[in-house]
N, C-alpha and C positions, 0 to 999 in steps of 0.2 A: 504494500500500500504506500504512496505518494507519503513522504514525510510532513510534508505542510497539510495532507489533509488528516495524516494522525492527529499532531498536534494542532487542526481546526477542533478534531472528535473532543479530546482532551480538553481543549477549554472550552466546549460548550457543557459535556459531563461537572467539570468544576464551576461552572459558571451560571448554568439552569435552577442550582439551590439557593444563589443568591435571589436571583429574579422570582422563584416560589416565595420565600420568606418574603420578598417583596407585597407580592401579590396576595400571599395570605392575612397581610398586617391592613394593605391599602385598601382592600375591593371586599365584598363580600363574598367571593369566593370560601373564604376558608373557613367559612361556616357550614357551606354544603360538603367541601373535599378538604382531610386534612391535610398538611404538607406532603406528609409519609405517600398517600394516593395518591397526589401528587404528581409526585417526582416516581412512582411507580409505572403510573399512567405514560410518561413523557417516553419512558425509556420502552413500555411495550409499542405506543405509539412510534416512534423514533424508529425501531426493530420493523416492525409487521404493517403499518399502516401507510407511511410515508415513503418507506424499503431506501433506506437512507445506507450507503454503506459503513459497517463496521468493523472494526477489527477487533474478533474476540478475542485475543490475548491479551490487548491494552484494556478494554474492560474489563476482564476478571484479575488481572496485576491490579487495578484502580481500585475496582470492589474490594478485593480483600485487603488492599491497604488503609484505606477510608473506615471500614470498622475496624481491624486492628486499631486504629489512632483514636476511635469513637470510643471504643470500650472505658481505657481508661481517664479521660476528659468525663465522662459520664459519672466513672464512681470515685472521682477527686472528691464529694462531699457525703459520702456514705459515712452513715454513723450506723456503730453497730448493734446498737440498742433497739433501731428497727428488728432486725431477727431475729431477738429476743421477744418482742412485743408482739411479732406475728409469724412466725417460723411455722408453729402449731400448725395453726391455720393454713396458712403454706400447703407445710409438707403434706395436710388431710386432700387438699385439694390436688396435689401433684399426685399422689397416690390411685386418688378416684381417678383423675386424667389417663394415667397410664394402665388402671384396670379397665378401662373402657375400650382403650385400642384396643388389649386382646381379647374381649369379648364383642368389638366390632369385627374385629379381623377374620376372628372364628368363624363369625355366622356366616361374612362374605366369602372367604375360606370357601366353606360347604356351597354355599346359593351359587359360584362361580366354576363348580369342579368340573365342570362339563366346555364350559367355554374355556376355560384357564385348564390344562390337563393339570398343569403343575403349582398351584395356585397356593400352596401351601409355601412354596419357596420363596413367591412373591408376599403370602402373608406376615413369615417371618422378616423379609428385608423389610415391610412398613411397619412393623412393629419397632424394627431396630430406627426407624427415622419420629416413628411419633412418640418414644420416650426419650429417646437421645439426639442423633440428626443423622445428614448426610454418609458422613465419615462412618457409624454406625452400619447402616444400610452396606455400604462398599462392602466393609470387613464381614457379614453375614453373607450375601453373595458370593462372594469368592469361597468364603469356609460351604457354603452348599452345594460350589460349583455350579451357580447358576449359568446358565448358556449368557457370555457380553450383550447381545443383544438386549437379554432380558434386561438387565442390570442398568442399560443405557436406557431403554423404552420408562423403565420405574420411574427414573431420574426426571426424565423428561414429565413423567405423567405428572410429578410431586410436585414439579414446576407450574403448568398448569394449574391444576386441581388448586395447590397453595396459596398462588397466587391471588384464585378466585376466591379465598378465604381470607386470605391480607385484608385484602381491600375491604370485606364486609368487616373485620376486625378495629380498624383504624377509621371505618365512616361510622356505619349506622348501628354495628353489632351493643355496643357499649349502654346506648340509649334503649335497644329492644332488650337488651337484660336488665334494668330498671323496673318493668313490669314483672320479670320473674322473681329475681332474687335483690336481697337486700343493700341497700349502699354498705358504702366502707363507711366504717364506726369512727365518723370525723373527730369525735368527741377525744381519739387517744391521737389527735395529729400532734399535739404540743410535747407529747413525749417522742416520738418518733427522731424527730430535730435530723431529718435527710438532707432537708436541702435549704440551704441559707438564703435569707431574704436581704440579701447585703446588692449594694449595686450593681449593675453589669461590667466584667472587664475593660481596661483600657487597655490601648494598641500595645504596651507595654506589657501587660500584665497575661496579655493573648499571646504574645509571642511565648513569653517566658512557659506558660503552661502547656503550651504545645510543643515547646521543648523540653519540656519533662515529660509527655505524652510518649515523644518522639523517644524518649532515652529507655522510657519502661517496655514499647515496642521495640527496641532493639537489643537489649538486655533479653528479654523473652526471647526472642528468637537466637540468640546466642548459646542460651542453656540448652532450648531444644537444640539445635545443631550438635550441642557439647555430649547430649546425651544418647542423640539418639544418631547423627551423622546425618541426620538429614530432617526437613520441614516438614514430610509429610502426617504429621502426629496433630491434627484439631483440637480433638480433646485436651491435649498436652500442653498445647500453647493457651488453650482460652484458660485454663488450670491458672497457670505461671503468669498468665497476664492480667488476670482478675488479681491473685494473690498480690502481686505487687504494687498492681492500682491500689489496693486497700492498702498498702504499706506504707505508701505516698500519702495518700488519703490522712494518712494518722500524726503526720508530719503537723507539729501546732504554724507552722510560717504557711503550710498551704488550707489549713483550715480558716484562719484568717481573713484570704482572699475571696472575690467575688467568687459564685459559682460559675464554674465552664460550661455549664451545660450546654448551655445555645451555641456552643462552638461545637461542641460535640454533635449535637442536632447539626449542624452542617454537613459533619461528614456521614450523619446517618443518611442525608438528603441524598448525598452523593453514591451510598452503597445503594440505597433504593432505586436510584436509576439507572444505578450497573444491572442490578435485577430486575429490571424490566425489559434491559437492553440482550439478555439471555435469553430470553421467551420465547423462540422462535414458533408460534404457534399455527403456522400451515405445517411444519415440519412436524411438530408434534402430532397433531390431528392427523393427520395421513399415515403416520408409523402406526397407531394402536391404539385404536376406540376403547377394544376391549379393556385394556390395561389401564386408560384413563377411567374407564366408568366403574372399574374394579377401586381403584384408587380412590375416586371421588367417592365412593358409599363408605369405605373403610372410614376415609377423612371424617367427610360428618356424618358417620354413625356415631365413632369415637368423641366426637360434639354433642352430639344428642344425647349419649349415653350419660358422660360427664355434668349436662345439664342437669338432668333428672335427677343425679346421684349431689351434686351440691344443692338443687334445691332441698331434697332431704335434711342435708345435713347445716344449712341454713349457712352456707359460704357466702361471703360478699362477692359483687359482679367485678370489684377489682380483683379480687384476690381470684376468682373463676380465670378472669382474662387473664396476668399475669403468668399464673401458671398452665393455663392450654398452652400458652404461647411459649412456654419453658418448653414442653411436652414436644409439641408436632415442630419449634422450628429450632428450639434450642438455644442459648445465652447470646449469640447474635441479634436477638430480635423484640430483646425486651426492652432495649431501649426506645425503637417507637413506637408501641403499646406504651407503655409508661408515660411517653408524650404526649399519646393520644386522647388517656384517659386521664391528665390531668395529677397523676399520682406517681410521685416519685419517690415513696419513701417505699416502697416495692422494686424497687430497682435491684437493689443487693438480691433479696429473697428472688427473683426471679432468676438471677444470676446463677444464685446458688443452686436452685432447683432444676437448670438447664445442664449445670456440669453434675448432677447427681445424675441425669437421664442420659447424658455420654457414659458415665459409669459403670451404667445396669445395661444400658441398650443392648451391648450383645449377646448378653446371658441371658434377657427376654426374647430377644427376635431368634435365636437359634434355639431356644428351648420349646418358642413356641412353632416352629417350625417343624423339630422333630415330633414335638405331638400330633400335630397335625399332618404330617408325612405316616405315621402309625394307623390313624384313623383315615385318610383319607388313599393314602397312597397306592 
């Protein structure tokens, strides 16, 4: 690809999140679509509608650099008295999440055996993504020797299907669970103490934390390298790179300062467009309905399922959201949920609850797999 039209790609990708923040502050706009839908929208639009060319490599280097840098700018003001005050809750709700997927996966499992011969293979790799993530899914696949194909087709469908789960996530999802389950219990916000009501940054003070940003992403990837010879470890890194944000975090010279956040929201802008910018959604759609409508029931069964089971247990609709969004997309993505719904002292506990679902992923998705290979096989 033409170098000047790379680096056109590249600054419109860095440059589209200014113009949304723009737009979301000026217009009313960003009272029907939040940022996050957004700059989601721009990049499927960009991708499939407009057939603008791109270069996936410079996009996914951008994507995962932008939340690397996001993550910890996010939890520079995490106080750890939040996961003490609501952990409980949390983890009940993470739990329901993740029994839900394998009691969604199973039914569709079975309802699918006939169009899917092998459906169980595919049920354990989305089990391995809706309690932990991607990374999860890979590592199940190869340990079942799923045929690449399949393994590429899932990926793509998770894409999709997810996608179309973002966006009701981050618009209208938040407001329709209002009528079901009950607010967050405002009354303990004064204990929480997440996120400081102190000024916004100056050009000074922005620089300075994105280079400490910049140093805790490069230190993290060091160790990984140190440990392991090589990058390929997700789990390992979002591990190493939360722990040290918190570490920073505890630093009284950085508790002081204004919160980063809206800096961080920048670069979350900017991963959101990387992922929209992946979409490629004629490509998906013509490889495999079936594996997409297989996928799409799994997804919001696992929603449905989850629903029913917190309203029992009388979960609030943040702590619901926070943790689905631990569950199906994993510590990557709690930061625009968090934004969305206005609640930031669930940031950490969502954090935490994303790296517990890397942890367990692939002891559920290959456990349930072989069950389901027994019964169905």
């Amino acid at each position: 690809m033409n170098t000047l039209l790379l680096i056109f790609q590249l600054a419109l990708l860095l440059g589209f999140p200014l113009i949304i923040g723009w737009l979301s502050k000026k217009s009313g706009i960003g009272s029907i679509l939040s940022p996050i839908v957004l700059a989601y929208l721009i990049g499927i639009i960009w991708r499939n509608a407009l057939q603008l060319p791109v270069d996936d490599a410079m996009v996914q280097s951008t994507t995962e650099i932008s939340i690397l840098i996001a993550i910890p700018l996010l939890l520079f003001s995490t106080r750890w008295s939040s996961v003490k005050l609501l952990g409980r809750s949390a983890l009940l709700s993470f739990g329901l999440c993740v029994l839900s997927g394998l009691i969604s996966t199973t039914i569709f499992a079975w309802a699918f055996r006939h169009a899917i011969p092998e459906s169980w293979t595919l049920a354990g790799m989305l089990v391995g993504i809706y309690t932990g993530g991607t990374p999860n899914m890979q590592a199940i696949g190869l340990a079942l020797q799923a045929d690449q194909d399949i393994i590429i087709l899932a990926n793509a469908a998770d894409i999709i299907v997810g996608g179309v789960l973002l966006i009701l996530l981050t618009s209208v999802f938040h407001t329709f669970l209002g009528t079901i389950l009950p607010n967050f219990p405002k009354e303990d916000d004064k204990n929480l103490d997440l996120q400081s009501t102190k000024p916004t940054l100056t050009i000074t003070q922005s620089i300075r934390v994105l280079g400490i940003s910049l140093a805790v992403v490069a230190v993290t990837i060091g160790i990984t390298f140190l440990v392991y010879e090589s990058l390929d470890q997700t789990a390992f890194i979002m591990l190493i790179l939360t722990t040290l944000s918190l570490i920073v975090a505890a630093i009284p010279a950085i508790r002081k300062w204004p919160s980063p956040f809206g800096l961080g929201e920048y670069f979350l802008l900017v991963f959101s467009i990387g992922l929209g910018l992946q979409a490629d959604l004629q490509s998906i759609w013509a490889q495999g309905t079936t594996i997409i409508a297989f996928t799409a029931c799994c997804m919001y069964g696992t929603i449905i399922f989850h629903l029913i089971a917190a309203r029992i247990c009388k979960i609030d609709r943040d702590t619901f959201m926070i943790t689905a969004t631990a569950a199906l997309y994993g510590p990557a993505f709690i930061g625009p949920i968090s934004s969305t719904i206005g609640n930031r002292s669930l940031l950490l506990v969502g954090m935490a609850t994303g790296l517990l679902g890397y942890a367990i992923g692939n002891y559920l998705g290959l456990g349930m797999a072989w069950v389901l290979s027994l019964w169905l096989g």
